[in-house]
C-alpha positions in Angstrom: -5.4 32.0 -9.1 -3.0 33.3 -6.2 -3.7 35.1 -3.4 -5.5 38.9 -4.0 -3.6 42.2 -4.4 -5.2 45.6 -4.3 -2.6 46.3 -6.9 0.0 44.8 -9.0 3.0 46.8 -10.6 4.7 44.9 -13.7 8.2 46.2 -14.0 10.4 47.1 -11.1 12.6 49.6 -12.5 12.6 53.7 -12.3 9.1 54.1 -12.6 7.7 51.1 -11.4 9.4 50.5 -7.7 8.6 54.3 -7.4 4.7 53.9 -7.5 4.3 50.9 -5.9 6.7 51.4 -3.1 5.3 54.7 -2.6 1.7 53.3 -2.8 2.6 50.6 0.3 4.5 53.3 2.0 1.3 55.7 2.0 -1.7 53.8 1.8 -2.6 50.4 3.3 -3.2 49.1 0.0 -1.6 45.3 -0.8 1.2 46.0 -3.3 2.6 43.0 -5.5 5.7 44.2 -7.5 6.7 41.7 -10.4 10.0 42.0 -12.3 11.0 39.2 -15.2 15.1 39.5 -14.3 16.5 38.7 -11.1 16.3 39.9 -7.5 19.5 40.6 -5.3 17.4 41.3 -1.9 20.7 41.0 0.4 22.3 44.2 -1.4 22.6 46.2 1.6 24.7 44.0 3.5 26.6 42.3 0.6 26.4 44.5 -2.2 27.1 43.0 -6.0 30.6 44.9 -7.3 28.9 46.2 -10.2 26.5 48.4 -7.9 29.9 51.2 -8.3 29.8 51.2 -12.0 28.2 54.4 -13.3 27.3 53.5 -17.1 26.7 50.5 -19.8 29.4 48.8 -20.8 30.5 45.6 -22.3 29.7 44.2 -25.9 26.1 44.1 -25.0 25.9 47.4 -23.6 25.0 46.2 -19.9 27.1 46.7 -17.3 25.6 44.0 -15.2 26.4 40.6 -17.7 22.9 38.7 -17.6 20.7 41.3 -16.6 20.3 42.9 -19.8 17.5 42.5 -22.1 19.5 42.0 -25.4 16.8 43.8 -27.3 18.4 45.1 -30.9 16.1 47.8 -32.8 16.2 47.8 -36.7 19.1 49.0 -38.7 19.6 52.6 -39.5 19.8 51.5 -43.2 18.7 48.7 -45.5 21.0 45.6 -45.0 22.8 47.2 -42.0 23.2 46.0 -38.5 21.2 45.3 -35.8 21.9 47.9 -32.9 22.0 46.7 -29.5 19.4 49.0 -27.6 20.5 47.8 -23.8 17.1 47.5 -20.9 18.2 46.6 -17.8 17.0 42.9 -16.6 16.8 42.9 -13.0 15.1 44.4 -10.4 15.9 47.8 -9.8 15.7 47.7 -14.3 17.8 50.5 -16.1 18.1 52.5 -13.2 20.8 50.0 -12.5 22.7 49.9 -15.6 22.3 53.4 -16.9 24.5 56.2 -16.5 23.8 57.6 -13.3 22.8 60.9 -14.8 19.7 62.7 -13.0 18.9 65.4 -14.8 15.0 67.0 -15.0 13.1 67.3 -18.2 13.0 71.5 -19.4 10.3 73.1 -18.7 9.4 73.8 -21.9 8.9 70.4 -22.0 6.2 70.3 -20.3 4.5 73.0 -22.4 4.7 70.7 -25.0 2.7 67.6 -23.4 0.1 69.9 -21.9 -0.2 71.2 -25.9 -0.1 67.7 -26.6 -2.7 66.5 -24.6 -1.1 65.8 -21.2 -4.2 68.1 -18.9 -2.4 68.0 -15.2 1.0 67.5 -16.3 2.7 71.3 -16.4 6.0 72.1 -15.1 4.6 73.9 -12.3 2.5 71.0 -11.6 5.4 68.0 -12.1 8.3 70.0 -9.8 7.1 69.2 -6.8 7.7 65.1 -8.1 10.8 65.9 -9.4 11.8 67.2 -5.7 10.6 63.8 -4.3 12.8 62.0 -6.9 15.6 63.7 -5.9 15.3 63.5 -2.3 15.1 59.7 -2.1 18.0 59.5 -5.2 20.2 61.3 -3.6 22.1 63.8 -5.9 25.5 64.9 -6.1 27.8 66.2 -8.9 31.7 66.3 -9.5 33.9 68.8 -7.8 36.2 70.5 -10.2 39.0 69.1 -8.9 38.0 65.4 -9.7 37.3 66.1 -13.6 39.8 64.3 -15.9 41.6 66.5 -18.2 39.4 65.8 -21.0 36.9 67.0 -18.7 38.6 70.1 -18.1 39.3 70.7 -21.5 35.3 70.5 -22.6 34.6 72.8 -19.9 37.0 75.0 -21.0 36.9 74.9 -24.6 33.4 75.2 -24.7 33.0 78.7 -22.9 35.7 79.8 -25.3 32.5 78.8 -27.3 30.4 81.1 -25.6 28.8 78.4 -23.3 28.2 79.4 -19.5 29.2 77.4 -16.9 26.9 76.0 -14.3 26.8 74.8 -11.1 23.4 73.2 -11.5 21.8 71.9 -14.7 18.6 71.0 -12.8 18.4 75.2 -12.8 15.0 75.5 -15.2 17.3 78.4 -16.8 20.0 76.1 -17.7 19.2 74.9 -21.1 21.3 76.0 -24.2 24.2 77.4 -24.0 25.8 75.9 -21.2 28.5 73.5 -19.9 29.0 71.8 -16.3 28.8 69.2 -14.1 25.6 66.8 -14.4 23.8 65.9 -11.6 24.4 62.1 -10.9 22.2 59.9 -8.3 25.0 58.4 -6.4 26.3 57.9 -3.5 29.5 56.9 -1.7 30.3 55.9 -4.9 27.1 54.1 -5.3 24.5 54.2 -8.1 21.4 54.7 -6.3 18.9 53.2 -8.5 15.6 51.8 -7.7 17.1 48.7 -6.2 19.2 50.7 -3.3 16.6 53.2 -2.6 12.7 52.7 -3.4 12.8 48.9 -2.7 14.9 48.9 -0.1 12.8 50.6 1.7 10.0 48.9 1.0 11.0 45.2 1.4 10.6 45.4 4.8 6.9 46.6 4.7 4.1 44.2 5.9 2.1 44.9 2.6 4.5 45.1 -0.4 6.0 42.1 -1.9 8.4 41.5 -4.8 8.5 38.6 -6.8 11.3 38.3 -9.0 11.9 36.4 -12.3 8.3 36.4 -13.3 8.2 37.4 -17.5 4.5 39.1 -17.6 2.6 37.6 -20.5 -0.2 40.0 -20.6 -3.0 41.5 -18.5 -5.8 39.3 -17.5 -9.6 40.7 -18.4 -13.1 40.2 -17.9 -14.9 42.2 -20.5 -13.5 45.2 -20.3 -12.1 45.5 -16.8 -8.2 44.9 -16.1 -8.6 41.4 -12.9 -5.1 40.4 -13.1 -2.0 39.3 -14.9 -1.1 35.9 -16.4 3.0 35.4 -16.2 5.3 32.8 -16.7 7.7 32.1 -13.8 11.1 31.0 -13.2 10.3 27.4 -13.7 8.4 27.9 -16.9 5.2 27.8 -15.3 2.0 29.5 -16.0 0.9 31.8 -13.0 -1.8 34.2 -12.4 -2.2 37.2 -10.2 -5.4 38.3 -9.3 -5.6 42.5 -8.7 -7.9 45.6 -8.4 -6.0 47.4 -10.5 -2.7 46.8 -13.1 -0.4 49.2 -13.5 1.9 48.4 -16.5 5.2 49.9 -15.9 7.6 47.7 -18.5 9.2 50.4 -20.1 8.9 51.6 -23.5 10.1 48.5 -25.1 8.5 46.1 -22.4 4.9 47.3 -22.1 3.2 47.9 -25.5 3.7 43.9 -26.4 1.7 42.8 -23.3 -0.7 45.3 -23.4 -1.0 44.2 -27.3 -0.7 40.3 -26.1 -3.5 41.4 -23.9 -6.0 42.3 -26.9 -4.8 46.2 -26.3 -3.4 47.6 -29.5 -4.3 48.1 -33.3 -6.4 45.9 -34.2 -5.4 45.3 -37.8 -2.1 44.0 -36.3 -3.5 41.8 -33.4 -5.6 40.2 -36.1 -2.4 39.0 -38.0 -1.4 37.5 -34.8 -4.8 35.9 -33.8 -5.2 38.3 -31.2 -9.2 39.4 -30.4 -9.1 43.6 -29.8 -10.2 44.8 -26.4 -9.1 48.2 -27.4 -8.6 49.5 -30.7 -5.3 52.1 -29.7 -2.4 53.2 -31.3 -0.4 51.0 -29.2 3.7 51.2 -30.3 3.3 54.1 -32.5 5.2 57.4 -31.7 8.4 55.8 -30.4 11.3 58.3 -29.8 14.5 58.1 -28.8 17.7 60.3 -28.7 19.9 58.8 -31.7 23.7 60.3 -31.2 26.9 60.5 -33.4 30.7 60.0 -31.7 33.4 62.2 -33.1 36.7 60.9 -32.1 40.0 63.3 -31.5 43.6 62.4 -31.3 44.9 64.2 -28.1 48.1 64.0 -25.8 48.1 60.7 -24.2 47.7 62.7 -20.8 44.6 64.6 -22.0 43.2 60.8 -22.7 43.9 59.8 -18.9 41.3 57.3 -18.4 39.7 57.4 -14.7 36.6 57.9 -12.3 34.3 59.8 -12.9 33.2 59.6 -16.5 30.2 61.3 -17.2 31.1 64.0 -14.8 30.1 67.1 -17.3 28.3 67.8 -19.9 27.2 70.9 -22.3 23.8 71.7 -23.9 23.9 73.5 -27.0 21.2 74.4 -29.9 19.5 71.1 -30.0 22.0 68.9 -28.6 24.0 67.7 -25.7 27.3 66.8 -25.6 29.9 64.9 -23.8 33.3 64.6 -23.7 34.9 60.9 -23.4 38.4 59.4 -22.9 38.8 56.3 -24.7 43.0 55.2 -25.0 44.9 56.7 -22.9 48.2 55.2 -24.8 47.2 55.9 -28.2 46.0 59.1 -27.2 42.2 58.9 -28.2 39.2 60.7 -27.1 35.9 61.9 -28.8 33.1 64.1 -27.9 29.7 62.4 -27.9 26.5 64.4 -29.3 22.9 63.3 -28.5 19.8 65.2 -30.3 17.3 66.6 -27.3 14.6 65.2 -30.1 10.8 65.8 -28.4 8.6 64.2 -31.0 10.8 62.4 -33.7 12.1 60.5 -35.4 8.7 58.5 -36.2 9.5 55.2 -34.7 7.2 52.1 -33.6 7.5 49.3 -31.6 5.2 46.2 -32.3 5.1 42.5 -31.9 7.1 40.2 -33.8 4.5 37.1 -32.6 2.2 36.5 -29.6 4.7 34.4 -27.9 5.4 36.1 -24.5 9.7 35.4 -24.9 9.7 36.6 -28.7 11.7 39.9 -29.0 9.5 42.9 -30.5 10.2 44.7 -34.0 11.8 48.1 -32.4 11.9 50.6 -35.4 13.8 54.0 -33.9 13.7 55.3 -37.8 16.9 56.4 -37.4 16.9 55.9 -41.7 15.2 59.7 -41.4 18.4 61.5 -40.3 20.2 59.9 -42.7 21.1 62.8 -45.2 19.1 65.4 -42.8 20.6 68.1 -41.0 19.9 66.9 -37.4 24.0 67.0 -36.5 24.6 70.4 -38.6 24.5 72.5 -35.0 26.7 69.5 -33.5 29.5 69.0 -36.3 29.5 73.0 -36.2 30.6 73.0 -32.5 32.3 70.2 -32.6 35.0 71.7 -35.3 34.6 75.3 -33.2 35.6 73.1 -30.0 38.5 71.5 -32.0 39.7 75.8 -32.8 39.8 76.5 -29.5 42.3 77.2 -27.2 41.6 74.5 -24.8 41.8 72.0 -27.6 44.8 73.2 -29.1 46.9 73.1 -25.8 46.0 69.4 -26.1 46.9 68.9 -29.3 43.4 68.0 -30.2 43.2 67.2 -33.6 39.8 65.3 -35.8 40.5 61.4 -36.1 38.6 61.3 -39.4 39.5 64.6 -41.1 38.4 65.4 -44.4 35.5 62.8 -43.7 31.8 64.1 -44.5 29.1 64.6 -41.8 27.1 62.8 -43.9 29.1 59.7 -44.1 29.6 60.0 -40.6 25.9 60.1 -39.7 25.0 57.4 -42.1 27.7 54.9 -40.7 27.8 55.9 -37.2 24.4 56.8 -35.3 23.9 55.1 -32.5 21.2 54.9 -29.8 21.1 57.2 -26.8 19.3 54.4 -25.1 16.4 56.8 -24.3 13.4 55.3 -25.6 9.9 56.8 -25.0 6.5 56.8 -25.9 4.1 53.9 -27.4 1.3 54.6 -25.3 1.3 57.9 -25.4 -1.1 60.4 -23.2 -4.0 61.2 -25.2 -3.5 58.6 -27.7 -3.6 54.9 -25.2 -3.9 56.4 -21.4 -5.5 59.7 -20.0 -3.6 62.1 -17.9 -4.4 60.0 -15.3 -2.5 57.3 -17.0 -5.6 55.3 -17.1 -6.1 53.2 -20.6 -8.5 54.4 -23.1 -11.6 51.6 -22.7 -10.0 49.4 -20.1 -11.0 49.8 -16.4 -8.6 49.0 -14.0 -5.3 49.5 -16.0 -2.9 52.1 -16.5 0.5 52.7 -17.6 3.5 54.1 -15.8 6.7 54.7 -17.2 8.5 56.0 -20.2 6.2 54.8 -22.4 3.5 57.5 -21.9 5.4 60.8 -22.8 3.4 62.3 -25.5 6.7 64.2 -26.2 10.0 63.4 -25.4 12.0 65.6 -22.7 15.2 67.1 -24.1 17.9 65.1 -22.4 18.1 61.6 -19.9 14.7 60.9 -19.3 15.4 58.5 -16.2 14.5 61.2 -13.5 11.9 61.7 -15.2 10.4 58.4 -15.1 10.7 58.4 -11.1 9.0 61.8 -12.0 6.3 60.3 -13.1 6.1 57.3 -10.6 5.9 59.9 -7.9 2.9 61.6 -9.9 0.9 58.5 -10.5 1.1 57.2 -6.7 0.1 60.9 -5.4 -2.8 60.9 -8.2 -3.9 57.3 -6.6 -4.1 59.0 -2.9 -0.6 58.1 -1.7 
């Protein structure tokens, strides 16, 4: 076994470089960070190109080739196809592949997880983490004057609608009904994930250390106490990391198989897979996720102007929000993309395909359930109100699949918001304290725990919660 941490963190992404750099920062505990993807420790003074680029990209979704997890979740509908469901692979994790977009959970939110279960964990009692978030993620939005004319045309078109515009959609009274700029974490035209701003910090503190490319297998035990991790490193080998305490923070697709590898899970499935139960929990149950539909427009090749920034605004509407995209600027394409601010659905799972640590898990968003439900009806409503007004019309906007059904739109073109939550939820596998149910010494931090979903981009959020967990552990 290798040398002795006070604690070790398993996932250095959103929520996991926030709570263990914050933990060296403020406490003189011994910190060991582990992340499976890679480590690019000299990004300050030569950073990688794609540390500009604000969103996924590419045929695999990731914007940074070879740091993506390639994970694919199960088809919409029997005998479909896969859907890529892109996790970032490196260190820094989504934070540095996502979309940049920082925006709070509502809080009515938060109403619903105390409800839920979730003691501690009100809005008045989380604001104070979002605020620390912020401050080290360095917020900013888009003037005005930098939108693209697609852009322009959202904002515009949709308070024809009757949407207001904001200057702040971080404003707890800016929910539905409302159209703006969204708040990005960048800076100097740099995505300031984890990578550029917790662990930078942190590296050069005399009791935190990273160690990259090491895939977690699962959580070492005696008894019923939490010792230690086993992993497998970059050469294939078998290490182990002795610890006080393990703090899982994987993700929602990364840490219910090792805490089921680790005999942490139901126990009719770990059976199946030879696996003896530690803890009999609902581990991968009550996966959500943010499905969305595209709706493409045919426009004046100068309303499709392709350009920096994408992403720059955004509207919330009854259920929903929306933004607009420019996708050919010669053809004169665009669309408007529609997410559902889904809290608790669609019932989805995530579980282990086989104990082998590399084997991809079964990742089941149940995206089958909208099929033929009325999820989009507030969206396609808008969405043909947006193409009546004005705004539109001066572009020559015009539907790209008119006289096409909703339902035929939904059924052959949901696609994943890339927002998964829950599988360990509070009150089902961890406490409000994030400590798991019947295991000492363990707890979970990261997307995984939400007992309900927040409405929109969950990735403040999860340095939300990073923030919480180190204060709750004295730092």
């Amino acid at each position: 076994m290798s040398a002795h941490f006070d604690v070790v963190v398993v996932g250095a992404g959103s929520t996991g470089a926030t709570v263990a750099a914050r933990l060296a920062q403020r406490s003189a505990r011994r910190v060991l960070l582990l992340e499976a993807g890679a480590d690019h420790p000299q990004e300050a003074e030569r950073p990688p190109p794609w540390l500009a680029l604000g969103a996924t990209a590419g045929a695999s979704g990731a914007a940074v080739p070879g740091h993506d997890w390639n994970y694919l979740a199960e088809p919409a509908l029997p005998g479909g196809e896969a859907m890529p469901v892109p996790r970032g692979k490196l260190v820094g994790g989504t934070s540095m592949i996502n979309g940049c977009v920082a925006v709070r959970g509502r809080p009515a939110d938060f109403d619903a997880w105390v409800a839920a279960g979730a003691t501690g964990w009100s809005w008045d009692a989380v604001v104070s983490h979002y605020e620390a978030a912020e401050r080290e993620l360095s917020l900013m939005t888009y003037p005005q004057e930098r939108w693209l004319p697609i852009q322009r045309a959202f904002v515009d078109g949709s308070q024809e609608l009757g949407f207001r515009l904001v200057d702040d959609m971080n404003d707890p009274h800016a929910w539905d009904g409302v159209v703006g700029p969204w708040p990005r974490n960048r800076r100097n035209e740099i995505r300031q994930g984890s990578l550029v701003t917790y662990i930078r910090r942190a590296r050069a503190l005399a009791n935190f250390e990273l160690r990259a490319g090491v895939h977690v297998d699962r959580v070492l035990l005696s008894g019923t106490r939490a010792i230690g991790v086993t992993a497998i490193d970059e050469r294939g080998d078998t290490v182990t990391v002795a610890a006080d305490h393990v703090i899982l923070s994987a993700g929602a697709y990364g840490t219910p198989p090792i805490l089921m590898r680790s005999g942490v899970g139901p126990e009719r499935r770990l059976r199946e897979l030879g696996l003896a139960t530690i803890a009999d929990l609902p581990v991968g149950s009550g996966l959500m996720e943010h499905p969305g539909i595209q709706f493409a427009l045919r426009v004046t090749p100068a309303a499709a102007q392709m350009g920096w920034p994408h992403l720059a605004v955004a509207a919330r509407g009854n259920g929903y929000w929306a933004i607009p995209v420019p996708i050919d600027q010669e053809q004169g394409i665009a669309a408007v993309s529609y997410f559902l601010g889904l809290t608790n659905g669609p019932p989805g799972r995530i579980t282990l395909r086989s104990a082998v640590p590399d084997a991809p898990p079964i990742i089941d968003h149940a995206y089958g359930t909208l099929v033929g439900s009325d999820a989009f009806d507030h969206a396609w409503a808008d969405f043909t109100a947006l193409l009546a007004s004005r705004a539109y019309r001066d572009i020559g906007a015009r539907d790209l699949h008119a006289g096409r059904a909703l339902s035929d739109r939904v059924m052959t073109g949901i696609r994943t918001g890339t927002h998964p939550a829950g599988g360990c939820r509070i009150g089902e596998v961890v406490d409000p304290d994030l400590r798991v149910y019947g295991v000492d010494g363990l707890s979970v931090a990261d997307a995984s725990v939400f007992p309900r979903h927040v409405t929109n981009n969950p990735n403040l959020t999860c340095h939300m919660i990073g923030e919480y967990l180190a204060a709750k552990l004295g730092a």
